[in-house]
C-alpha positions, 0 to 999 in steps of 0.5 A: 500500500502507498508504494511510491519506489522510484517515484521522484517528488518535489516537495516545495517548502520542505524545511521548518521555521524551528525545531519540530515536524512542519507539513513540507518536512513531514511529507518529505520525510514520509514520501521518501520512507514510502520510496520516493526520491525528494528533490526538496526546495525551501527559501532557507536551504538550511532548513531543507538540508535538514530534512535531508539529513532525516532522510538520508538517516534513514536510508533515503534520496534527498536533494536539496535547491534553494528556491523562491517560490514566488520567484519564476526563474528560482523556480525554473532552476529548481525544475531544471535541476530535478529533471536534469539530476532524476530523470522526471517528476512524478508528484508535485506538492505545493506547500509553500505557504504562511500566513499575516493578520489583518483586515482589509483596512488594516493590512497594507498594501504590500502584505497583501500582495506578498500573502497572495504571492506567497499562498497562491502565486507560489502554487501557479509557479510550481504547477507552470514549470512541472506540468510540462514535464508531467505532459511529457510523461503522460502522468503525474500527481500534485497536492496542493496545501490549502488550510480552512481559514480559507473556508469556514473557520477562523482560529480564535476570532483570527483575521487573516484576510489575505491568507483567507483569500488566497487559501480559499483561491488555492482550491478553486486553482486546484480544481481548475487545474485538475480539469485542465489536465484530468485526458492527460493522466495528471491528478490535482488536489488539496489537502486543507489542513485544520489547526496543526501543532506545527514549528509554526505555532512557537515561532510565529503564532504566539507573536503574532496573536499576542498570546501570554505564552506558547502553553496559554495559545497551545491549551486554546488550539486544542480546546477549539478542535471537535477531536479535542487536538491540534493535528501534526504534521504528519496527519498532512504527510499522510493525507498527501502520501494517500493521494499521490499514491496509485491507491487514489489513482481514481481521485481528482479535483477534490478537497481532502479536510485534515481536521479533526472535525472542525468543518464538520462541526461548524457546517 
């Protein structure tokens, strides 16, 4: 089950902002364990490197490229450099992403755009580039990370209307893309992820949410999910180990909910 041997994956956001298992690392990690070799890119190369390090711990292939994703040349070198160094590119995860408060009169201009760029924008630009390639090869399977502040739930009364927007827009591109290619052997869907206990929460949450501290915010996020917890990381990397599998072969344009019940609860 879930065999993905000689199947090369890239993975875009494959690092974490601290100590812990993010989305990117997880499903890196996971894809690999599964047989996968991970060509990984992330803005910060470090952080990448470290979750090849895991990897090649553990048995696997990992390579590692720094990359912009909003960036279309970073992007293109980075695509390049897979096909060059493995030959093809059969899964495709999307997971660059990160989120910044605000409404739509509090938010600037420029967090605006570079929240779209970053949530949606860097979707389109790993899709523009790989496409092609999975054309060519008659097959292919991409995931794109989406979360449900882009649908029905706001964590904690948070506004983030950026992020928001462009979450919600990444499943519309996800399904839309999805038709485009579905005669052509290529799959495309999302994963919208719930309230994770991700590097993210210590890193950058506690900050921007104003909390007292880490425990105090922690303590809340649990409390606010149906099942009673946060989910990790890994509840990610397994949804998308799923559908970028044979077993899903059958799957396209779909929403795939890892959340612990909260859409559920507030349909």
């Amino acid at each position: 089950m879930l065999d993905l041997t000689g199947k090369i994956a890239f993975v875009a956001g494959a690092g974490t902002v601290g100590p812990g298992w993010g989305n990117g690392k997880a499903t890196a990690v996971l894809l690999a364990r599964q047989g996968a070799k991970v060509f990984a890119t992330d803005i910060n190369e470090a952080a990448a490197n470290e979750t090849r390090e895991i990897i090649a711990k553990e048995g696997g292939v990992c390579i590692v490229q720094r990359a912009n994703m909003t960036k279309a040349d970073d992007v293109r070198a980075a695509v390049d450099e897979c096909v060059k160094r493995c030959g093809r590119i059969d899964i495709l995860i999307n997971n660059a992403g990160g989120s910044a408060a605000g409404d739509p009169v509090t938010m600037s201009e420029e967090v605006w755009d570079a929240q779209l760029d970053l949530n949606l924008k860097t979707a389109f630009m790993g899709c523009k580039f790989v496409l092609p390639v999975m054309e060519q090869q008659k097959s292919g399977a991409i995931v794109n990370i989406s979360s449900i502040a882009g649908f029905r739930h706001q964590v904690a009364g948070r506004v983030n209307v950026a992020y928001s927007t462009a979450k919600a827009g990444l499943a519309a591109f996800s399904r839309s893309t999805a038709m485009a290619y579905v005669r052509k052997g290529i799959r495309c869907n999302t994963v919208v992820v719930g309230v994770m206990h991700t590097p993210l929460v210590e890193q950058r949450l506690v900050k921007q949410l104003g909390a007292a501290d880490a425990a105090t915010l922690i303590a809340q996020r649990h409390a606010s999910v149906p099942m009673g917890h946060m989910g990790t990381g890994w509840d990610t990397a397994n949804a998308v180990a799923f559908l970028v599998s044979d077993e899903a072969s059958y799957i396209t344009g779909i929403e795939l909910y890892v959340d612990g019940g909260v859409s559920a609860g507030r349909g």
